[in-house]
Biopython code that builds the backbone (N, CA, C, O; Angstrom):
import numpy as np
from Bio.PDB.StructureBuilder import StructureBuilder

atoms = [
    (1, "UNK", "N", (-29.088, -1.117, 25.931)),
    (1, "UNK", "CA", (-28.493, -1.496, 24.671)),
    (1, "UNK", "C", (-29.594, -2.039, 23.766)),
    (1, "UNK", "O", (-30.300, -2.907, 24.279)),
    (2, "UNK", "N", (-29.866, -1.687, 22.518)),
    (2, "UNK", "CA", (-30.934, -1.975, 21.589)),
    (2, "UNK", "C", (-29.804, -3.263, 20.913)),
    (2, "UNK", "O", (-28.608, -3.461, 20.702)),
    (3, "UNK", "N", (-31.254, -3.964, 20.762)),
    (3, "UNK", "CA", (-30.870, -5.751, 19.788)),
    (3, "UNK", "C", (-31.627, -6.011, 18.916)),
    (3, "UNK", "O", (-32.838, -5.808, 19.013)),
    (4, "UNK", "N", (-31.174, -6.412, 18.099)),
    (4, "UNK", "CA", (-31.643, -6.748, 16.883)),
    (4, "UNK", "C", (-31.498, -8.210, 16.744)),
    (4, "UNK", "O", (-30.499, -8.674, 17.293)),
    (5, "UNK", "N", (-32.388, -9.161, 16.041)),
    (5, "UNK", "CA", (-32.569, -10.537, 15.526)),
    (5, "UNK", "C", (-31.648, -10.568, 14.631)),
    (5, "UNK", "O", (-31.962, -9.666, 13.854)),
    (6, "UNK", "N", (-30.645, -11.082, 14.238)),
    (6, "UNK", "CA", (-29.868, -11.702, 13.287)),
    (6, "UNK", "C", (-30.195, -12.641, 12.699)),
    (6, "UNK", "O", (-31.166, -13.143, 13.265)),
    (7, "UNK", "N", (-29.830, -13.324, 11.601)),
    (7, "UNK", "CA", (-30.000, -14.524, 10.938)),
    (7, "UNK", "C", (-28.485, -14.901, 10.441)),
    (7, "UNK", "O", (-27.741, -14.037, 9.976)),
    (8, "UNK", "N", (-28.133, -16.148, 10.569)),
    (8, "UNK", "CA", (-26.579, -16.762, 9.642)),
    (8, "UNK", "C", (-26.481, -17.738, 9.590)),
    (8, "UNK", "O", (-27.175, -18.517, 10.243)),
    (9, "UNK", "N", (-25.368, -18.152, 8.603)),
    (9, "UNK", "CA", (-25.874, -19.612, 7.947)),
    (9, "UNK", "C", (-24.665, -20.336, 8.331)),
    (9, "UNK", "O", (-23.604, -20.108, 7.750)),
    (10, "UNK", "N", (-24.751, -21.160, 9.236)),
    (10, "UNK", "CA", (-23.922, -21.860, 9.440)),
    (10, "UNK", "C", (-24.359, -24.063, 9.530)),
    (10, "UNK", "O", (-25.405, -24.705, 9.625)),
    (11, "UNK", "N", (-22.482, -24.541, 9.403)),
    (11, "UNK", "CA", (-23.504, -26.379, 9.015)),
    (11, "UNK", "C", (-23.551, -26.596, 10.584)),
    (11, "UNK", "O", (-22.984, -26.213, 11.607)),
    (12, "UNK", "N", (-24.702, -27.551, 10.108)),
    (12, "UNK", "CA", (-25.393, -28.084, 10.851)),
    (12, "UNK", "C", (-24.396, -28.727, 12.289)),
    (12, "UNK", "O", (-24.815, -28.856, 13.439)),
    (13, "UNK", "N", (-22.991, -29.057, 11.775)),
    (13, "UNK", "CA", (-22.030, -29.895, 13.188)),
    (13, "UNK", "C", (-22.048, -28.192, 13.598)),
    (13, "UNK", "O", (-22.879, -28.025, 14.491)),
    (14, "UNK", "N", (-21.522, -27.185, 13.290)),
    (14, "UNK", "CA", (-20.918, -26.064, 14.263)),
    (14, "UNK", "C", (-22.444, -25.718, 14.798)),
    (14, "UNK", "O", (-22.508, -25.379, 15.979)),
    (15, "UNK", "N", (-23.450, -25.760, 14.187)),
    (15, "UNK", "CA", (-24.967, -25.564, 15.080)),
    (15, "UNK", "C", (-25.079, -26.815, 16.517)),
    (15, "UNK", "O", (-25.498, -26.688, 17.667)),
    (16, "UNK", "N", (-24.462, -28.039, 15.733)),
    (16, "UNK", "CA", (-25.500, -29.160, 17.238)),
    (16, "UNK", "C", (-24.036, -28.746, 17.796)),
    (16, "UNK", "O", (-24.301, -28.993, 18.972)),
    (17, "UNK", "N", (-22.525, -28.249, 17.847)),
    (17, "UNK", "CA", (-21.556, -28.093, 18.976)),
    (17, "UNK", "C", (-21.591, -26.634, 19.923)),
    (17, "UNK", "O", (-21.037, -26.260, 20.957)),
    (18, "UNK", "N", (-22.499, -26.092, 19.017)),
    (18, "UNK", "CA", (-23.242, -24.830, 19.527)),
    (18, "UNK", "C", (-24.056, -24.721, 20.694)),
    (18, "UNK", "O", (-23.909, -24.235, 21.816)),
    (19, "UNK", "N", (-25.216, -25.496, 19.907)),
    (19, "UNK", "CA", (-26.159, -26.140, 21.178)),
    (19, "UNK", "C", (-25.701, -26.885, 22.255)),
    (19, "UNK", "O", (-26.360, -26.604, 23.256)),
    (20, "UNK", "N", (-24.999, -27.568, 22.428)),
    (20, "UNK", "CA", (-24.022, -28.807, 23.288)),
    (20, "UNK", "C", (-23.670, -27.416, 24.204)),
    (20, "UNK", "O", (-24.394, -27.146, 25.163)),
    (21, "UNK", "N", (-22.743, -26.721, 23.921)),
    (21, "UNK", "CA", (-21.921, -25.634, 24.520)),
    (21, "UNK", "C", (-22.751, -24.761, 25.138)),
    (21, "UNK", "O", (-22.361, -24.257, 26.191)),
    (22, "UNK", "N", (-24.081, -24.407, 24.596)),
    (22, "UNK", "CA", (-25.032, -22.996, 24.945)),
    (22, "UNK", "C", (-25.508, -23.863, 26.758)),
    (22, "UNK", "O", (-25.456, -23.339, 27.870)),
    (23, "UNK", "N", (-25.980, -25.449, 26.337)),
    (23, "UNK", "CA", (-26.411, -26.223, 27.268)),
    (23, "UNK", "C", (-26.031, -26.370, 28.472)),
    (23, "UNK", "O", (-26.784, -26.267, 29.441)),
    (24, "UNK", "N", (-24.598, -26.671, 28.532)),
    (24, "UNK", "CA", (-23.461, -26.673, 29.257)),
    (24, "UNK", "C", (-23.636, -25.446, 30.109)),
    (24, "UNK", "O", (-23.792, -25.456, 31.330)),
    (25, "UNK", "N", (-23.592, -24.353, 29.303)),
    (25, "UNK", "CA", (-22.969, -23.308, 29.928)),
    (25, "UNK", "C", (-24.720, -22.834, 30.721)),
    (25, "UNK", "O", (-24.855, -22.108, 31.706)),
    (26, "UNK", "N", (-25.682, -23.403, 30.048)),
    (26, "UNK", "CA", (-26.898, -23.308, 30.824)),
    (26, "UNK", "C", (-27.257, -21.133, 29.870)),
    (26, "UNK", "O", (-27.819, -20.160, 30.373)),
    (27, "UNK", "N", (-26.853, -21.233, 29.017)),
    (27, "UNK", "CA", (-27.040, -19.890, 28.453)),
    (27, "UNK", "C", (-27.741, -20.732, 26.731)),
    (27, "UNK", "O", (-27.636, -21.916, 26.412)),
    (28, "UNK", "N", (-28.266, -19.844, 26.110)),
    (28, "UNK", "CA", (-28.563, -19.456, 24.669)),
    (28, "UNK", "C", (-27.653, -19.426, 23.655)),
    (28, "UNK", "O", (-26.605, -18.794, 23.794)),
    (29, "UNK", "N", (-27.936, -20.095, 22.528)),
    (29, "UNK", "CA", (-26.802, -20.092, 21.491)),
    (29, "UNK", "C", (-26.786, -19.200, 20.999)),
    (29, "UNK", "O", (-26.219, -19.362, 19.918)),
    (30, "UNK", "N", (-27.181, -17.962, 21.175)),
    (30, "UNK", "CA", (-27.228, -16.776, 20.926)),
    (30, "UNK", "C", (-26.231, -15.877, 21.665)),
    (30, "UNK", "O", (-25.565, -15.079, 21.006)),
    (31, "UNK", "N", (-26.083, -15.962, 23.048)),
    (31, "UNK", "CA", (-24.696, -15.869, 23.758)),
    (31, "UNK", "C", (-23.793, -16.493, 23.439)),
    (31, "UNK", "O", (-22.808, -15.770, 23.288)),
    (32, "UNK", "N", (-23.592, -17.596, 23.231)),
    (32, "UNK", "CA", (-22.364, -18.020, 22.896)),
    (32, "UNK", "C", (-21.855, -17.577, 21.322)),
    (32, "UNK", "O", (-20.676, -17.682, 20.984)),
    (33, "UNK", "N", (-22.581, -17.229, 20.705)),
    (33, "UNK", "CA", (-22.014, -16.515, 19.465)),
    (33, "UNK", "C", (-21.743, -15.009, 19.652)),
    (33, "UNK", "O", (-20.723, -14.467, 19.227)),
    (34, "UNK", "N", (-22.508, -14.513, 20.168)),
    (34, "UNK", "CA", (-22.241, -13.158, 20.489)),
    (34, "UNK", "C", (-21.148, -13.274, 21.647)),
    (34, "UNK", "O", (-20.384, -12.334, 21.429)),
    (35, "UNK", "N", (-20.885, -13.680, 22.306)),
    (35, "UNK", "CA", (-18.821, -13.987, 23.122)),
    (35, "UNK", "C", (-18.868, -13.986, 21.687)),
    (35, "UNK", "O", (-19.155, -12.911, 21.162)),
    (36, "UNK", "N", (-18.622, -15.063, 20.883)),
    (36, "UNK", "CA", (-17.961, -15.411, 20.122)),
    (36, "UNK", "C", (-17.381, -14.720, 19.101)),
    (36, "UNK", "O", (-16.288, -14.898, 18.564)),
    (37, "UNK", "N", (-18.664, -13.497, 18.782)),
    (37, "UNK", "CA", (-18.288, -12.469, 17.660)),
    (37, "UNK", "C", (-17.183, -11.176, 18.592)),
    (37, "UNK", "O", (-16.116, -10.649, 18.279)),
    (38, "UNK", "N", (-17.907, -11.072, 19.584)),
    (38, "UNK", "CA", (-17.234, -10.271, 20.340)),
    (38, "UNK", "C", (-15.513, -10.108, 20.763)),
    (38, "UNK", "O", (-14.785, -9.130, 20.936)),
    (39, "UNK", "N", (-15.303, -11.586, 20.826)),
    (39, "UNK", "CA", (-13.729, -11.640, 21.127)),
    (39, "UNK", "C", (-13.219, -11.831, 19.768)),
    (39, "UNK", "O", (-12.056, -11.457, 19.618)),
    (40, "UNK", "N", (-13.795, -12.316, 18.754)),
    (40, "UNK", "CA", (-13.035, -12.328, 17.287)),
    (40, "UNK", "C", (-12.595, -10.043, 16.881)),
    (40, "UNK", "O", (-11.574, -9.417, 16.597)),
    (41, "UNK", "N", (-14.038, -9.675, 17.105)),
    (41, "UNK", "CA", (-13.925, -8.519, 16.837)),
    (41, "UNK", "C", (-12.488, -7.397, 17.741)),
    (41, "UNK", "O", (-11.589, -6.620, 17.419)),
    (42, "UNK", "N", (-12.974, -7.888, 18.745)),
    (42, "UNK", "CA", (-11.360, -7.610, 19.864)),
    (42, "UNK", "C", (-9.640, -7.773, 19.471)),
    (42, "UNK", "O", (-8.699, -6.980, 19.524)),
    (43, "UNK", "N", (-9.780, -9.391, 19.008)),
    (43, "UNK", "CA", (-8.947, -9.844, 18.083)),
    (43, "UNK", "C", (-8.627, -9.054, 16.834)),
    (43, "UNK", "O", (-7.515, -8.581, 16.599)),
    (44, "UNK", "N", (-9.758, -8.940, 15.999)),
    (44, "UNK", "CA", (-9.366, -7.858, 14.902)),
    (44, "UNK", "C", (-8.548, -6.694, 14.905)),
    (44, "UNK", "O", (-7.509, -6.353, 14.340)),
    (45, "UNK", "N", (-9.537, -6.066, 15.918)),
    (45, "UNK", "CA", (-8.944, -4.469, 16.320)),
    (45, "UNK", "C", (-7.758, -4.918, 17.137)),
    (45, "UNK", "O", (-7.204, -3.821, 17.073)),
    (46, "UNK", "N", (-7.189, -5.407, 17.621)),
    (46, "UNK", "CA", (-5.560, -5.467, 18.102)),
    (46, "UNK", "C", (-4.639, -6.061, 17.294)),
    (46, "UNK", "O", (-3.473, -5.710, 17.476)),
    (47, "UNK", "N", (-4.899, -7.022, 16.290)),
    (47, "UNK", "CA", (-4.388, -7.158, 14.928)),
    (47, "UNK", "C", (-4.008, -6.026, 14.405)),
    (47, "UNK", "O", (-2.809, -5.806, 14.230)),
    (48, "UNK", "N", (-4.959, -5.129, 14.074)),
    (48, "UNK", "CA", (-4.544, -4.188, 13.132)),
    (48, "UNK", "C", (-4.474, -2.946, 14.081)),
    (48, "UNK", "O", (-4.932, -1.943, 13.533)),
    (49, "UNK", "N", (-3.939, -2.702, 15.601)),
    (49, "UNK", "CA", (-3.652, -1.806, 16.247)),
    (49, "UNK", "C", (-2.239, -2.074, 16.367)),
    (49, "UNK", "O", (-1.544, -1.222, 16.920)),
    (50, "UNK", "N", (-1.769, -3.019, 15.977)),
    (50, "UNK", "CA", (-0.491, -4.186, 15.775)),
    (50, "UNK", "C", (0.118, -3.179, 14.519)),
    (50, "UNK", "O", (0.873, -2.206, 14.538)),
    (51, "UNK", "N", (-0.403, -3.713, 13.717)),
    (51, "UNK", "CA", (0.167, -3.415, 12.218)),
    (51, "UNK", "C", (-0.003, -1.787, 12.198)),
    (51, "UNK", "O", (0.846, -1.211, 11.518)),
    (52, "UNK", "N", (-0.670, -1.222, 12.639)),
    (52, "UNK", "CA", (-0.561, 0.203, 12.033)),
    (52, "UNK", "C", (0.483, 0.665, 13.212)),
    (52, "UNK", "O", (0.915, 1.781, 12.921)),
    (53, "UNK", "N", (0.991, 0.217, 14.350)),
    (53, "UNK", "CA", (1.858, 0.473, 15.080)),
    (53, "UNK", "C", (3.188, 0.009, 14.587)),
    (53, "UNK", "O", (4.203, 0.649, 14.860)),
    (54, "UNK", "N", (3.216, -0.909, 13.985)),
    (54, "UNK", "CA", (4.683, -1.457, 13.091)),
    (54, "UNK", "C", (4.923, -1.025, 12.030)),
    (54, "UNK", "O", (6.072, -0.742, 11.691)),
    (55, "UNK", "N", (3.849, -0.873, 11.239)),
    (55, "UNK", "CA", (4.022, 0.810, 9.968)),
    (55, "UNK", "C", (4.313, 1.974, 10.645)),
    (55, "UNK", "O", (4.875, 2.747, 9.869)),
    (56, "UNK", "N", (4.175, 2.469, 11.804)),
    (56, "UNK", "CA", (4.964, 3.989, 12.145)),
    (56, "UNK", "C", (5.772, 3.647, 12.892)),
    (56, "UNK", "O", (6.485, 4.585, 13.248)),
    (57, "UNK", "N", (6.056, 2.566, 13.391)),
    (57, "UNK", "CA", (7.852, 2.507, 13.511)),
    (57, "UNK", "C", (8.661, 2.498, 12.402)),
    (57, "UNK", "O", (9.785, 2.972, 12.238)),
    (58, "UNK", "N", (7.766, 1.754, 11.495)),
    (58, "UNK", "CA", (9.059, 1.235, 9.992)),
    (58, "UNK", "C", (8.884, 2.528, 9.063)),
    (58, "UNK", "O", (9.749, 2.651, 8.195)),
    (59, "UNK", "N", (7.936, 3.463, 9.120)),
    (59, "UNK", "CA", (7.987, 4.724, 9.021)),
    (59, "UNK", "C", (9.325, 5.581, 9.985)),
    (59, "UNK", "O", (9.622, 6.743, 9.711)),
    (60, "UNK", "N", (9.803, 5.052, 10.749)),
    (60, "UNK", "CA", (10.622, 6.246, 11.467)),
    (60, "UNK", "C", (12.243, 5.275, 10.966)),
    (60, "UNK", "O", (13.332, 5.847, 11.019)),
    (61, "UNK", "N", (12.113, 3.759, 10.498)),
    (61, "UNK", "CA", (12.839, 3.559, 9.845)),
    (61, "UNK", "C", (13.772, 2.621, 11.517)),
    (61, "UNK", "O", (14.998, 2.648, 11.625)),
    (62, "UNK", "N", (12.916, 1.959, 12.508)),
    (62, "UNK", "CA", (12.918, 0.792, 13.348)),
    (62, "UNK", "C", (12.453, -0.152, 12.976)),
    (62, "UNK", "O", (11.353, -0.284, 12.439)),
    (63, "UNK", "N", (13.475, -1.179, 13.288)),
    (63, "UNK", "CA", (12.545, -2.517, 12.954)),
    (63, "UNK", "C", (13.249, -3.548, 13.995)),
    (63, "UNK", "O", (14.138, -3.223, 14.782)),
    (64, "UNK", "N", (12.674, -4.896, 13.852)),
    (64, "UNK", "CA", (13.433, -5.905, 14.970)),
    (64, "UNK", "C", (14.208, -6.622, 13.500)),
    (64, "UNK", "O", (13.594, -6.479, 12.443)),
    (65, "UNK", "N", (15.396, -7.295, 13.485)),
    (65, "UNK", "CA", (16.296, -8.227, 12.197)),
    (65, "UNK", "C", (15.579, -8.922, 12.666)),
    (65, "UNK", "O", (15.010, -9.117, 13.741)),
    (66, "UNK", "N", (15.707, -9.550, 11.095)),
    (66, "UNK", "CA", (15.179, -11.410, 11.005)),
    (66, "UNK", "C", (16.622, -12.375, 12.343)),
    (66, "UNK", "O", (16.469, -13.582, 12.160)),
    (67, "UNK", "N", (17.107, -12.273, 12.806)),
    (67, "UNK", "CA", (18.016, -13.226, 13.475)),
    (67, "UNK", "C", (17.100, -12.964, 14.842)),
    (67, "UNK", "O", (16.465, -13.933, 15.259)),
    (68, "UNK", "N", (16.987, -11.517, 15.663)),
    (68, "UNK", "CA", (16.246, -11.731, 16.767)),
    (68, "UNK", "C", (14.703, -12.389, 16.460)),
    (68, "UNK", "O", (14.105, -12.927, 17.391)),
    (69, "UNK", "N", (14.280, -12.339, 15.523)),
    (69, "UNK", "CA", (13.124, -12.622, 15.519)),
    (69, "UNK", "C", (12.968, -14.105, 15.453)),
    (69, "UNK", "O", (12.147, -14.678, 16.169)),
    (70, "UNK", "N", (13.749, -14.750, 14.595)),
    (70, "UNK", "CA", (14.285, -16.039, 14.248)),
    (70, "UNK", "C", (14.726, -17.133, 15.743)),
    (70, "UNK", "O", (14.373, -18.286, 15.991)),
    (71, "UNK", "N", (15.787, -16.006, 16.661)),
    (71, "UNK", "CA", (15.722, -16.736, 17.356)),
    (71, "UNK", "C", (14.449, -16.638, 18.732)),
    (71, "UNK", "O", (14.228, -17.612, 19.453)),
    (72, "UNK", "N", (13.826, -15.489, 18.871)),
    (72, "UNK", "CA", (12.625, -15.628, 19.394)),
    (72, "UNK", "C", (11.332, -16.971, 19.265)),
    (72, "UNK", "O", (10.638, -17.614, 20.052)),
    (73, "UNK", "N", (11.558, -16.884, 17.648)),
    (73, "UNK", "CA", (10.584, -18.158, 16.975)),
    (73, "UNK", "C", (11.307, -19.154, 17.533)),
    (73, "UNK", "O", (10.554, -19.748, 18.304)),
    (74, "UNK", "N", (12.258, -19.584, 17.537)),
    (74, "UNK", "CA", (13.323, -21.021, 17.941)),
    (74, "UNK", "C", (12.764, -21.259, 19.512)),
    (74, "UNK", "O", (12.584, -22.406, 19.921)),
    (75, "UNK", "N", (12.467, -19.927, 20.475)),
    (75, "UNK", "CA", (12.609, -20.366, 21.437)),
    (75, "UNK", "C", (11.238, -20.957, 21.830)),
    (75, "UNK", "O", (11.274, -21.774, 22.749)),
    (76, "UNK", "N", (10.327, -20.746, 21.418)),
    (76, "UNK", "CA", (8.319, -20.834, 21.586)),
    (76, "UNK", "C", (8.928, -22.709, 22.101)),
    (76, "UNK", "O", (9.917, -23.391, 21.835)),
    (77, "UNK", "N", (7.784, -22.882, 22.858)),
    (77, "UNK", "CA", (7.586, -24.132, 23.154)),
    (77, "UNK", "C", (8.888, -25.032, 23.671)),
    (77, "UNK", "O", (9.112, -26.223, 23.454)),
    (78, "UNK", "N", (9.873, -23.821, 24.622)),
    (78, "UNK", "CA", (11.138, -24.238, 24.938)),
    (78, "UNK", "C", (10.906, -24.214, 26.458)),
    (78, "UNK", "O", (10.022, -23.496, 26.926)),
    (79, "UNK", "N", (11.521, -24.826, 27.075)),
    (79, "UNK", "CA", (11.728, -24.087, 28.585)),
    (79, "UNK", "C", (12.257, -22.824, 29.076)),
    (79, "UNK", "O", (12.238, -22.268, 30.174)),
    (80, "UNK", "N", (12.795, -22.503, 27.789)),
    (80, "UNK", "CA", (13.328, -20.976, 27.846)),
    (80, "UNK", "C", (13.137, -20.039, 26.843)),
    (80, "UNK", "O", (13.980, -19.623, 26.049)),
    (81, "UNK", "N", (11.283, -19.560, 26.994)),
    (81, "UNK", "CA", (10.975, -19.489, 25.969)),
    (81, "UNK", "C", (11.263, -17.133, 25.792)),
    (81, "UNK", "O", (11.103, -16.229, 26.613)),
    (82, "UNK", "N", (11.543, -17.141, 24.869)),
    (82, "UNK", "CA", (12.264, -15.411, 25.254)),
    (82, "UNK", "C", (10.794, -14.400, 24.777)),
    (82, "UNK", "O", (9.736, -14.566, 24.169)),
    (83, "UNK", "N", (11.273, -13.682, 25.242)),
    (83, "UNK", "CA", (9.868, -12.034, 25.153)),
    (83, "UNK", "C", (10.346, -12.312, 23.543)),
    (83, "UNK", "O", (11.126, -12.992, 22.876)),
    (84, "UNK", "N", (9.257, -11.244, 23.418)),
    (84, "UNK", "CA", (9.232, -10.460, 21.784)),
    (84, "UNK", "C", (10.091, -9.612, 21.664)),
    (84, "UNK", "O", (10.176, -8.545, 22.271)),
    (85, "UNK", "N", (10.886, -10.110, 20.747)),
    (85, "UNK", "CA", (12.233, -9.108, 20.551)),
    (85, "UNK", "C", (11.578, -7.772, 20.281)),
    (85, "UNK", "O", (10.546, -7.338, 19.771)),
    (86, "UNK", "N", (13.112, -7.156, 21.104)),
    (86, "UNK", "CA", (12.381, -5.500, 20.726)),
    (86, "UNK", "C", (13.664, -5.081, 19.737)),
    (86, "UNK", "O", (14.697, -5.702, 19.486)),
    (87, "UNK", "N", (13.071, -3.468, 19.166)),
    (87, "UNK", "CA", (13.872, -2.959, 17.273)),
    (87, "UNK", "C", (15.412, -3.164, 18.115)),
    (87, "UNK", "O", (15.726, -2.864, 19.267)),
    (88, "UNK", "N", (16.180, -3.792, 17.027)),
    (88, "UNK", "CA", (17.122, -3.440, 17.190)),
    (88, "UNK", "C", (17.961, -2.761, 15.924)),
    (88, "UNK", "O", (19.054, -2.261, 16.187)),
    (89, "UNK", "N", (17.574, -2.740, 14.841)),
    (89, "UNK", "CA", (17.608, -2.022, 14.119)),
    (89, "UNK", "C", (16.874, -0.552, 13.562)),
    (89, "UNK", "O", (15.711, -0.417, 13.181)),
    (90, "UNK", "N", (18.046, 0.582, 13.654)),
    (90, "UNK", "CA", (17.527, 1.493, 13.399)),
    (90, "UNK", "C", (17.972, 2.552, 12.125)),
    (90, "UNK", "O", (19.003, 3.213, 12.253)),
    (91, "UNK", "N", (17.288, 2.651, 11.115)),
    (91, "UNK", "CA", (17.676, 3.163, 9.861)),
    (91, "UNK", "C", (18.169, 4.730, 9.838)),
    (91, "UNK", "O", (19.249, 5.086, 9.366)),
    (92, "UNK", "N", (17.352, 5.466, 10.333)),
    (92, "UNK", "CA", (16.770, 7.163, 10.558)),
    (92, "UNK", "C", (18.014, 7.490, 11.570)),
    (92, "UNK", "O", (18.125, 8.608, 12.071)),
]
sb = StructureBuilder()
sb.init_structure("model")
sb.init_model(0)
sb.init_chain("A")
sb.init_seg("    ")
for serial, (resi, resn, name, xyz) in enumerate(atoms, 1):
    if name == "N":
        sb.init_residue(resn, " ", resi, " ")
    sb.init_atom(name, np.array(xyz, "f"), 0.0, 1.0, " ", f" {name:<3s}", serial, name[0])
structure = sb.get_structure()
């Protein structure tokens, strides 16, 4: 794998909690940003592997109602906390 030197500007507290963390982990603050870019970038692309998957359902004219979803949200941080509602509405 070819590497290249980067440069970025970040303040000075997220640099010395950087260093603290690189220390710890006994690695380079250079690894720990690169995890760092790496799982944001992961994050991205399943964000929007998300959304372009919920545009061609709502393209076929599926969707989940605001009430399952509503009560999905109600349940987070419950002892009975429920899956991700699936479509129950279907237009098409």
């Amino acid at each position: 794998m070819t590497r290249t030197a980067r440069s970025i500007d970040i303040s000075d507290s997220i640099q010395a909690e950087l260093e603290k963390q690189a220390s710890r982990e006994r690695v380079s603050p250079s690894v720990i940003v690169e995890r760092a870019l790496g799982a944001y970038i992961a994050a991205q692309e399943r964000k929007y592997a998300a959304i372009d998957e919920a545009l061609a359902e709502a393209d076929k004219g599926v969707f989940v109602s605001r009430e399952a979803v509503e009560r999905w949200i109600d349940s987070w941080d419950t002892d009975n906390e429920l899956p991700p509602p699936e479509p129950d509405v279907f237009l098409k």
